[in-house]
N, C-alpha and C positions, 0 to 999 in steps of 0.2 A: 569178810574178804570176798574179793569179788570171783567166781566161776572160773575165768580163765585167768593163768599165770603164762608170764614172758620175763625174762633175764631182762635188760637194757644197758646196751651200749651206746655212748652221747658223739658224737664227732664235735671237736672242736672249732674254732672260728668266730672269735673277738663279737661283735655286736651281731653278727650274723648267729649268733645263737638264742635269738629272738623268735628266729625260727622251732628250734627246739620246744619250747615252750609250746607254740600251737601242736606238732605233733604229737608230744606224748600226752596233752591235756585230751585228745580226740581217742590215740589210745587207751586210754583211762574212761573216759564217756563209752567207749564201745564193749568193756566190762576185763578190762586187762589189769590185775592188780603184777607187781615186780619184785618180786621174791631180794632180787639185787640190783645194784644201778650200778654204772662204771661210767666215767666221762673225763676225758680232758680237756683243759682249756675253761672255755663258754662251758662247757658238756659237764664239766666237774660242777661246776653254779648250778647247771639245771638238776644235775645229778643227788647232786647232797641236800637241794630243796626237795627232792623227791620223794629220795629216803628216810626225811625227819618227818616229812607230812605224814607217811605212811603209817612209822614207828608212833605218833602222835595219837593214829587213831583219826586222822584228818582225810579228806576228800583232795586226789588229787586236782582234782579241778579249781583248788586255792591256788593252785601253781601260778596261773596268772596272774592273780590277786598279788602275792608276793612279789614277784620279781618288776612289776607295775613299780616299785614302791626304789626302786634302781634309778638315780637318779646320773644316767649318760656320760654327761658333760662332767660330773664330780669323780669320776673315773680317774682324769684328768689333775688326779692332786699333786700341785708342786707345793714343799715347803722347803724353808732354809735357805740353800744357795739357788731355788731354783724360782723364788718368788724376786730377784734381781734381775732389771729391765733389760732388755736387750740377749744376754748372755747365760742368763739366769738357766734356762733348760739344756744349753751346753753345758754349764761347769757345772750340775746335776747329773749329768750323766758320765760325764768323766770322774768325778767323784765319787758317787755312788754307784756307778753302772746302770742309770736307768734314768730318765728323763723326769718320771711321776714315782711318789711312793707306791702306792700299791694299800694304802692303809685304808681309805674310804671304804674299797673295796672286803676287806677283812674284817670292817667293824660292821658295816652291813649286814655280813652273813652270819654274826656272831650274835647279835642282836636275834636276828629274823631264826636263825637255828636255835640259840637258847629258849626264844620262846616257844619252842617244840619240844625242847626237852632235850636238847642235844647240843655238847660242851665236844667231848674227843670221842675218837672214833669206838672208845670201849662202850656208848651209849645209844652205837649202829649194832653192837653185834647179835648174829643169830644164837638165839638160845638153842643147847645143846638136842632136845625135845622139840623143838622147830620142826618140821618137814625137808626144808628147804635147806639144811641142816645136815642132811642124811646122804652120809659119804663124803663130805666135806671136811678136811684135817683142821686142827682147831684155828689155825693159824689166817683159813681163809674164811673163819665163818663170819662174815662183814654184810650188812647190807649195802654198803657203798664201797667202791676201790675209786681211787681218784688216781690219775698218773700225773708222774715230775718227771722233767730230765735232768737229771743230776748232771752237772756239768763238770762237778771235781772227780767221777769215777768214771763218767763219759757211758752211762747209762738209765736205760730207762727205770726209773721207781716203779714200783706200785703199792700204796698207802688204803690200808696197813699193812697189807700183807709184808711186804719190808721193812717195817716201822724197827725188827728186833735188831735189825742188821744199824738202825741208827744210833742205838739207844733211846729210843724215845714214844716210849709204847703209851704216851699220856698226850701226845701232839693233840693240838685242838683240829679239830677238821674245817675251820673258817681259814686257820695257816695255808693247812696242805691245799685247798683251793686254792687261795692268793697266790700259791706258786704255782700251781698247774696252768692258773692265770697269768702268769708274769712274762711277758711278752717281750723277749730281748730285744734293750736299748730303750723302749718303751716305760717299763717297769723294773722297779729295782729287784735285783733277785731276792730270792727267800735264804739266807744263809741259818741253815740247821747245825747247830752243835752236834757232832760225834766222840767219841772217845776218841777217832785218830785227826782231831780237827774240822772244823767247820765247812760241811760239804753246800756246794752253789745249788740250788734249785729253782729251777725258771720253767717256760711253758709246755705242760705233756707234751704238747704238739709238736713241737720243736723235731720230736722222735717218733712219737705215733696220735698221727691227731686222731684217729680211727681203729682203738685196741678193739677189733668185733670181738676175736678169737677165745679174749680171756678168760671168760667160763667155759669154751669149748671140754669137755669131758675127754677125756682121752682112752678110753675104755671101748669094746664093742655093744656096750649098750645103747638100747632105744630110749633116747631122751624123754624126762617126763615134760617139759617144758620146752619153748624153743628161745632160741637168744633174737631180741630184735634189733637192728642197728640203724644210727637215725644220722643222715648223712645231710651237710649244706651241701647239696650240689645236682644236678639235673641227673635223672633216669642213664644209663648208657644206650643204647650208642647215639644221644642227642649230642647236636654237633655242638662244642663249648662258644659260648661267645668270646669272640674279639675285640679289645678293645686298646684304641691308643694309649700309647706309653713315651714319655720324650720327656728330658730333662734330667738333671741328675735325683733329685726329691723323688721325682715320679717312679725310676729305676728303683732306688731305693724301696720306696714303700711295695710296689708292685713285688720287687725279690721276698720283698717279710711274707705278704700276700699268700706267694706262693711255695714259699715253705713250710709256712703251716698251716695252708689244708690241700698241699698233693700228698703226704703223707701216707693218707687211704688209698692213694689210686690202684696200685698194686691187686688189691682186694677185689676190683670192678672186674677182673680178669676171670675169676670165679664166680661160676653161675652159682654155687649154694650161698656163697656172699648174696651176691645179688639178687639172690630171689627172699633174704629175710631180712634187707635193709629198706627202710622209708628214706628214700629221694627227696630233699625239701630245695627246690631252686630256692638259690640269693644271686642270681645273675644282678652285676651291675652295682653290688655293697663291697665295700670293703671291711677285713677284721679289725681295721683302725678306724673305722669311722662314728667316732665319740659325738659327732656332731647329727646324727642320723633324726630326722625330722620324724612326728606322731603318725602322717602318714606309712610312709616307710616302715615304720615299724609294725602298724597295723598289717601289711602287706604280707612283711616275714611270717608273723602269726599265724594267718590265713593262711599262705602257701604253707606253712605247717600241718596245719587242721586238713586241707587237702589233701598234702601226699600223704596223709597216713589215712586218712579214707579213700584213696586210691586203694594204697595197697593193701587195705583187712577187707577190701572183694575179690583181691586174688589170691590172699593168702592159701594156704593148704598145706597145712602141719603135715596132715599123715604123706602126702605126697611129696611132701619135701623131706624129709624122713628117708623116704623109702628111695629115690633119686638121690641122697648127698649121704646116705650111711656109708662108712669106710671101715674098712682092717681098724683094731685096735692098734693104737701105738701111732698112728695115721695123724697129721695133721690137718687141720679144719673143718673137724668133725660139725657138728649142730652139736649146741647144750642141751643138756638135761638134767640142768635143776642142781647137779653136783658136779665135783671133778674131784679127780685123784691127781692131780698134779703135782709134783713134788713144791 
């Protein structure tokens, strides 16, 4: 295991989570192994490939290799009513609630995680004798949390830790991706059986494309660990870009755009946020754009690998620590490796 430990939290954001992939592969190269991973969206994808590679005994640095293997444009699967000309992705979505199935996506990651050794999320969990473990109620010992927004209780998941509240303590974790991936109108939702009926489950983002806070520890204790958070969007206070918008299509996509990744902004208000999150500009991509060219892509990567070698020459644990420590009971502590949270 590698010397230094970091929590990781993913932000969400459709193909712009191409970016992800270069920053946490550089964090990984710079000697950071992640006790836990949490992501929505894109973030839950990079996430759950994180947490199997590790559980695997694998080199994060496969990360690329994998996700290389994401075939864009198949993203884009219609079947049924939605392979009829002209009309065919409206009465898809009126029918189903979603334009594309969502299944390309699913069986991807079910393939790519089985062959790690990981089927549901009871094949992520932290063993009791773990480190990482210690202080941890049994219910949160996961290496990975993925978020949904439940749309039949009008809140946000987080899988597994919620899993008991569904019934459904054996869910695959390729599923609970597909729906933290499921991009309304876009993708069909994930409807999960419950004992009081079949609840809606669509994209974490929707609610928080940017959970930093989730292992935040709630305690006055000094963190053994810190949480890192990995964001598509520029440094603050860089001025956001501008770009036209005109049409009704354009409205449209632009509003999806921007509800799910302002989500975080909130967070940027707080200097201890922002002194333990990686900045990865995607100025200029869109979370819908399935059609995104090899360059582009190599771009996002890079600007990954960058902002997080920006930011592990500024970091400073104990200084951040010692500047963002609060009252117990406080929120937005720094993590440490556990929580007591109910």
């Amino acid at each position: 295991m590698a010397d230094l430990q970091a929590d990781l939290v993913l932000e969400g954001g459709g193909v712009k989570g191409l970016g992800l992939v270069g920053a946490v592969t550089e964090l990984a190269a710079a000697g950071y192994a992640f006790p836990r991973v949490a992501g929505s969206s894109a973030g839950a994808v990079v996430a759950c490939l994180v947490a199997a590679l590790q559980r695997a005994g694998e080199p994060v640095a496969r990360l690329e290799e994998v996700v290389r293997g994401v075939d864009l444009r198949r993203l884009r699967d219609v079947g049924g009513l939605g392979r009829l000309p002209f009309v065919g992705r409206a009465l898809a979505l009126l029918v189903h609630d979603g334009a594309y199935e969502g299944r390309y996506l699913e069986e991807f990651l079910t393939g790519a995680l089985g062959d790690l050794g990981v089927r549901t999320f009871a094949d992520l969990a932290i063993p009791a004798d773990d480190p990482a473990a210690d202080g941890l109620p049994p219910g949160r010992r996961s290496r990975l949390v993925v978020t949904v927004s439940d749309l039949s209780r009008s809140r946000l998941a987080r899988l597994p830790w919620d899993l008991p509240e569904y019934g459904a303590d054996d869910l695959p974790v390729a599923r609970a991706v597909r729906a933290s991936a499921a991009i309304p109108l876009f993708f069909r939702p994930v409807r999960q059986p419950t004992p009081t009926g079949p609840a809606t489950w669509v994209d974490g983002g929707l609610l928080s494309s940017f959970p930093v806070e989730l292992f935040d520890r709630t305690d006055a204790a000094d963190p053994r660990w810190p949480t890192f958070g990995v964001r598509l969007t520029t440094r603050p206070p860089t001025p956001p870009v501008t770009r036209p918008v005109a049409g009704p299509l354009a409205i449209a996509l632009a509003s999806l755009d921007t509800l799910l990744t302002d989500q975080g902004a909130a967070y940027l208000d707080d200097r201890c946020t922002v002194e333990r999150t990686v900045f990865v500009p995607t100025d200029g991509v869109s979370v819908v754009d399935f059609d995104l060219d090899a360059a582009t892509s190599e771009r996002l990567r890079v600007a990954g690998e960058h902002a997080a070698r920006e930011f592990l020459a500024r970091w400073d644990f104990a200084g951040h620590v010692r500047r963002c420590r609060r009252p117990a009971g406080s929120s937005g502590e720094v993590t440490g490796g556990t929580t007591d949270r109910p």
